[in-house]
NUMAR-352344 format. One record per atom (N, C-alpha, C, O, CB): residue in one letter; x, y, z. Coordinates in steps of 0.1 Angstrom, whole numbers, padded with zeros to 4 digits, always signed. Atoms other than C-alpha are relative to their C-alpha. Glycine has a CB too. Layout:
N
AXYZ/...
***
This chain:
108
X+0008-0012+0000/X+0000+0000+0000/X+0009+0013+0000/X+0006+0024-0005/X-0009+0000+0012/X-0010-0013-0004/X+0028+0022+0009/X+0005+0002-0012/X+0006+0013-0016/X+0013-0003+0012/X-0010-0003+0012/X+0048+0016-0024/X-0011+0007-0008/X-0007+0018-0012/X+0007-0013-0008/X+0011-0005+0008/X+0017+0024-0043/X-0004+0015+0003/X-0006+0024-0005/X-0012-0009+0002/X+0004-0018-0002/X+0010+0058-0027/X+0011+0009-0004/X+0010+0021-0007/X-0003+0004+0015/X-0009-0007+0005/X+0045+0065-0034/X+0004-0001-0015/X+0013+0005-0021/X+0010-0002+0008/X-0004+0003+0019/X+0048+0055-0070/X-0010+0007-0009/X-0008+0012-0019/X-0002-0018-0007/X+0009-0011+0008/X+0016+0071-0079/X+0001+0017+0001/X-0005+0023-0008/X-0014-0004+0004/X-0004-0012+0009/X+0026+0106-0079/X+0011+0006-0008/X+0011+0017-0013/X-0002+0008+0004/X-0009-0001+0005/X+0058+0101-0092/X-0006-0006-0013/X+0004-0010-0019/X+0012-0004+0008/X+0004+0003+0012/X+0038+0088-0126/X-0006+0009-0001/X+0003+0017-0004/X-0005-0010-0005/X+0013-0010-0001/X+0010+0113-0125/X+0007+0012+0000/X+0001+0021-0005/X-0010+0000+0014/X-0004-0011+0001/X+0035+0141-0123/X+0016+0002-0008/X+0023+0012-0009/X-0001+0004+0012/X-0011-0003+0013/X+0061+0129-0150/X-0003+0005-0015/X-0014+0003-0018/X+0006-0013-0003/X+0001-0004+0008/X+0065+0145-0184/X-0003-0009-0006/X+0001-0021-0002/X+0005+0006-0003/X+0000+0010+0016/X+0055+0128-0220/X+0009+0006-0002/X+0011+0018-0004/X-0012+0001-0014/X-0016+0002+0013/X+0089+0118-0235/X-0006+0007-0009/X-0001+0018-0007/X+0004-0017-0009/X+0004-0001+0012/X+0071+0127-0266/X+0002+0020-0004/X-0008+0027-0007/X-0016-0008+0001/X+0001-0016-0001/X+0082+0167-0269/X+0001+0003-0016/X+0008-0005-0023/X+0016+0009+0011/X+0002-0005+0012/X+0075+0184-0303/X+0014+0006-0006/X+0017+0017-0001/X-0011+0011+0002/X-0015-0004+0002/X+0113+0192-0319/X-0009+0015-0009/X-0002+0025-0011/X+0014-0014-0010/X+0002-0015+0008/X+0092+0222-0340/X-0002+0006+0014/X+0007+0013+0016/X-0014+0003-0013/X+0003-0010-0008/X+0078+0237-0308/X+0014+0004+0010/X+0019+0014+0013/X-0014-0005+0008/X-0015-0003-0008/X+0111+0231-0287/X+0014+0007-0010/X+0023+0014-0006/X+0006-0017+0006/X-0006-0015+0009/X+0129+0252-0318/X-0007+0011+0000/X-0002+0022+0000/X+0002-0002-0015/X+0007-0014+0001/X+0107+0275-0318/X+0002+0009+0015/X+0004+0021+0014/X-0019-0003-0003/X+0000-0004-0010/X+0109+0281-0278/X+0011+0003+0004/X+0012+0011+0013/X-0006-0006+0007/X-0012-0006+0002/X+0147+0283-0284/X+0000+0013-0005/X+0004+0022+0002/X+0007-0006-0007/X+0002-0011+0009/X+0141+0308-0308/X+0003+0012+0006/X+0013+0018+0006/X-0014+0001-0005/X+0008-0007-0007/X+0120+0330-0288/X+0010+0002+0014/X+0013+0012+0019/X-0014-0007+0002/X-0005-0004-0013/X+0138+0327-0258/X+0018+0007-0002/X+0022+0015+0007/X-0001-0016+0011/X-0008-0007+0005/X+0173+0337-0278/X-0003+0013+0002/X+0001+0020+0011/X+0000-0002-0012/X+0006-0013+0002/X+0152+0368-0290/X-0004+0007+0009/X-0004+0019+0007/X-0009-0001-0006/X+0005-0005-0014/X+0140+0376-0253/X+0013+0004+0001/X+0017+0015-0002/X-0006-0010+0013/X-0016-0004-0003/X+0176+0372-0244/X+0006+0011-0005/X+0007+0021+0002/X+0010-0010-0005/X-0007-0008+0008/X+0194+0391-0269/X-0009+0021+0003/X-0004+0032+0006/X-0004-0010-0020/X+0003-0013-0002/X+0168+0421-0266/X+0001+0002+0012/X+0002+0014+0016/X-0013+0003-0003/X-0002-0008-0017/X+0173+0421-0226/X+0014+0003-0001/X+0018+0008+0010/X-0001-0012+0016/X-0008+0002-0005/X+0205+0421-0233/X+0006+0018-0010/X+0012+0027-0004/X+0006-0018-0002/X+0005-0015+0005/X+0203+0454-0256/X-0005+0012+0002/X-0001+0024-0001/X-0006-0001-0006/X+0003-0011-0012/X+0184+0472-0233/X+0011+0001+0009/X+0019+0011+0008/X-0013-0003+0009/X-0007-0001-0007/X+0204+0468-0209/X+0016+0009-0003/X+0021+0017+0004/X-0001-0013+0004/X-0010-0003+0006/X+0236+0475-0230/X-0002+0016-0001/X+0006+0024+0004/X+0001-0008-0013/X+0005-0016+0006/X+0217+0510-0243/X-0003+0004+0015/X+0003+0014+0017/X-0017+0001-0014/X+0000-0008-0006/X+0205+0517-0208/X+0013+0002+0013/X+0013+0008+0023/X-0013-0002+0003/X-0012-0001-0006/X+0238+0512-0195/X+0010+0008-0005/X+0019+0010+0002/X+0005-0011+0002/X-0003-0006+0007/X+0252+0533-0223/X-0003+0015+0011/X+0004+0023+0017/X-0007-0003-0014/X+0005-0015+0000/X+0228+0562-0214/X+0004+0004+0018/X+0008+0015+0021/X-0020+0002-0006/X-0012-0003-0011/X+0243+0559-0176/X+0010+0007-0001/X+0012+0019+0003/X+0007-0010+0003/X-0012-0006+0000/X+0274+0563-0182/X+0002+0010-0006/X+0010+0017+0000/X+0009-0006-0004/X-0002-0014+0004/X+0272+0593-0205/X-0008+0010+0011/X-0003+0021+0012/X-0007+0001-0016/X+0005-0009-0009/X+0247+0608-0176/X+0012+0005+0010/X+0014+0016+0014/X-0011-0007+0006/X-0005-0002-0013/X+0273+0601-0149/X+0013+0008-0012/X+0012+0020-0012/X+0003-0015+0013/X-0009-0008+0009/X+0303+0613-0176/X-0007+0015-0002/X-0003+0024+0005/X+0003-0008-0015/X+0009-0017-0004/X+0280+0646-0181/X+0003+0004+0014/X+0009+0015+0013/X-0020-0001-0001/X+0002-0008-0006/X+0282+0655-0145/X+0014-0005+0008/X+0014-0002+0020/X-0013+0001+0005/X-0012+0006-0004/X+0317+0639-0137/X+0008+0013-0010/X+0018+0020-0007/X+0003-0019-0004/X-0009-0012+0005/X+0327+0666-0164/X-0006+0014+0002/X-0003+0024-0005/X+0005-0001-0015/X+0004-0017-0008/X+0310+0696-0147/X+0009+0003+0014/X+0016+0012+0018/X-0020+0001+0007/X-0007-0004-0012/X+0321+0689-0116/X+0018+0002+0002/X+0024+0008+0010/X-0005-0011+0010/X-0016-0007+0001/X+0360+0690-0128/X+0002+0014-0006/X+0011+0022-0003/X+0010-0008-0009/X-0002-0015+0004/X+0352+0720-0146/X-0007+0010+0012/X-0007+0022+0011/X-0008+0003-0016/X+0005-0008-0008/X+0336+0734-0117/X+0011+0002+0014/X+0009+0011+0021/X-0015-0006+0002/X-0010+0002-0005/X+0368+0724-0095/X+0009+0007-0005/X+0015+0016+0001/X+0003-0012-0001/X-0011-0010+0006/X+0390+0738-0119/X-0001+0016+0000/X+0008+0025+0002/X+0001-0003-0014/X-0003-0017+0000/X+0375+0771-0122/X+0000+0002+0016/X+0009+0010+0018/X-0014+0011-0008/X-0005-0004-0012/X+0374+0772-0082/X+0013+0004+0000/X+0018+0015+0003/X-0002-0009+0009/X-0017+0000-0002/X+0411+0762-0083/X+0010+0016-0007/X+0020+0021-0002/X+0007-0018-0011/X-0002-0008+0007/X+0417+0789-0106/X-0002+0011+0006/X+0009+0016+0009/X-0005-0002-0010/X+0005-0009-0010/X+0400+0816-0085/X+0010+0002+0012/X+0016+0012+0015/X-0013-0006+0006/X-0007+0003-0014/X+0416+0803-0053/X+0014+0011-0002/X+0017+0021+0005/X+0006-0021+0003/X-0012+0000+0008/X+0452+0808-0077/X-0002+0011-0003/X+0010+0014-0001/X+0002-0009-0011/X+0004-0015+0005/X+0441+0844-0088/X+0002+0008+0018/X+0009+0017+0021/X-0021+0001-0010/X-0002-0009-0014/X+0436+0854-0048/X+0012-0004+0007/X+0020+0004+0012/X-0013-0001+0010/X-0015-0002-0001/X+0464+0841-0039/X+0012+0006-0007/X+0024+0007-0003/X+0003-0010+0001/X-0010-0008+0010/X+0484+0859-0066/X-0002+0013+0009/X+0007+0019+0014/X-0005+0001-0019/X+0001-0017-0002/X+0465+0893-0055/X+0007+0003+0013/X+0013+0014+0016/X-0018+0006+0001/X-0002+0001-0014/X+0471+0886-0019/X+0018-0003+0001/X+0021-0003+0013/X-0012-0012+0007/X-0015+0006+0000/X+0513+0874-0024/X+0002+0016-0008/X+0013+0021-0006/X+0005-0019-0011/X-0004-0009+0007/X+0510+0907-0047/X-0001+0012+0012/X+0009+0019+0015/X-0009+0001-0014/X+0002-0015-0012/X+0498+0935-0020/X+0013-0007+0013/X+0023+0000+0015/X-0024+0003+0011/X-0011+0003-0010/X+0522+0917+0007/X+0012+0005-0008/X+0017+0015-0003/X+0002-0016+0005/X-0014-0009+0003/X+0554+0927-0016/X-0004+0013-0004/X+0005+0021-0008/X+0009-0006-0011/X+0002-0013+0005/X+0537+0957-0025/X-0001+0010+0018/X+0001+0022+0021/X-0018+0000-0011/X-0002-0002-0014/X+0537+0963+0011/X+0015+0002+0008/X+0020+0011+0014/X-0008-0012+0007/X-0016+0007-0002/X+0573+0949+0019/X+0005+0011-0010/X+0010+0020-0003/X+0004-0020-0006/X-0005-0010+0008/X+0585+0972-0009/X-0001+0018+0007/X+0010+0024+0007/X-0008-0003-0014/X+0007-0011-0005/X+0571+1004+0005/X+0004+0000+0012/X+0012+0010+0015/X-0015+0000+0000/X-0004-0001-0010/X+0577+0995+0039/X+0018+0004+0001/X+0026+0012+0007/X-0005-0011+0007/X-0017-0002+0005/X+0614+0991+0028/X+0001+0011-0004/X+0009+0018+0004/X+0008-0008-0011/X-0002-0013+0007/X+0614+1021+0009/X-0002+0013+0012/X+0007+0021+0016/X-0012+0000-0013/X+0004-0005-0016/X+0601+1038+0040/X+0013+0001+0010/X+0021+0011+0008/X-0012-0012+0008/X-0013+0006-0001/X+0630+1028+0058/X+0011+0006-0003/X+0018+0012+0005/X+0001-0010-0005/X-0013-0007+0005/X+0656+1038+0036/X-0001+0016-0001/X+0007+0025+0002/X+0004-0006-0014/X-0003-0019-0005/X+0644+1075+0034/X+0003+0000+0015/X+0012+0007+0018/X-0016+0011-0003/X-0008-0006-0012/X+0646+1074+0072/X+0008-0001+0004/X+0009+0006+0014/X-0002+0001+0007/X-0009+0004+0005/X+0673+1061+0069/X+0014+0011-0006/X+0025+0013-0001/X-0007-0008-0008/X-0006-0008+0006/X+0688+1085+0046/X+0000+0014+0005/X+0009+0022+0003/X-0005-0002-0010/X+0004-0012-0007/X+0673+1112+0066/X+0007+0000+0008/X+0014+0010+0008/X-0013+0002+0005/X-0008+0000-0011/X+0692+1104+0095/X+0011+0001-0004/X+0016+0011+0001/X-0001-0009+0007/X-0012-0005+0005/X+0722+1103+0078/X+0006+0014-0001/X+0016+0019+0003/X-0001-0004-0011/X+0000-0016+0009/X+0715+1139+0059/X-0003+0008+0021/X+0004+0018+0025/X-0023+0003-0019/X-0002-0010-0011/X+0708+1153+0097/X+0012-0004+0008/X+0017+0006+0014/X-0013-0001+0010/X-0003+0002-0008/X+0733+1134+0115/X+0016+0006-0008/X+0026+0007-0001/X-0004-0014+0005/X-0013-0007+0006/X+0763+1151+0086/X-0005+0014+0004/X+0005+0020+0010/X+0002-0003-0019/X+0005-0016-0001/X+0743+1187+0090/X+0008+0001+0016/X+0017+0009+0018/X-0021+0005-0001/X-0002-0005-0015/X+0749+1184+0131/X+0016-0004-0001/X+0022+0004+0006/X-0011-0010+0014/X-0016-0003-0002/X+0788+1176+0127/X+0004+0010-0007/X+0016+0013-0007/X+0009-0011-0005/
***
């Protein structure tokens, strides 16, 4: 009794040998053609990715660069008034400098 309950749904839920070689080409076919177009999308929407993220991968260096550039300009202006400063102050200097000289020949 026992074997019988176990043998009957292992028949009852086997395939017919008997498979159609047109319909099993054809379901190759088809499932190629599934394939191949998932595989196209995917390709194209993995395309249009990477040009999105390349679009904003090349803003953000150009948006880096012109900072850097900026930065590079105020530090120029700012290295420029310090020797414009340093110059002047020196210059400063040597007239009093020179001044003292010119009084300290007048008083001998």
């Amino acid at each position: 009794m026992l074997l019988l309950i176990l043998i009957i749904p292992i028949i009852s839920f086997s395939q017919d040998p008997r498979i159609d070689a047109k319909k099993l080409d054809s379901l190759k076919q088809k499932i190629n053609h599934q394939n191949n177009q998932l595989r196209s999308e995917q390709d194209s929407f993995k395309k249009k990715q990477d040009s999105i993220y390349y679009a904003q991968m090349d803003k953000r260096i150009a948006k880096s660069m012109q900072e850097n550039l900026e930065y590079s300009r105020q530090l120029e202006q700012q290295h420029r008034r310090q020797m414009y400063i340093r110059i002047a102050v020196g210059t400063l200097f040597l007239i009093l400098v020179i001044l003292g000289l010119i009084r300290k020949r007048k008083r001998n």
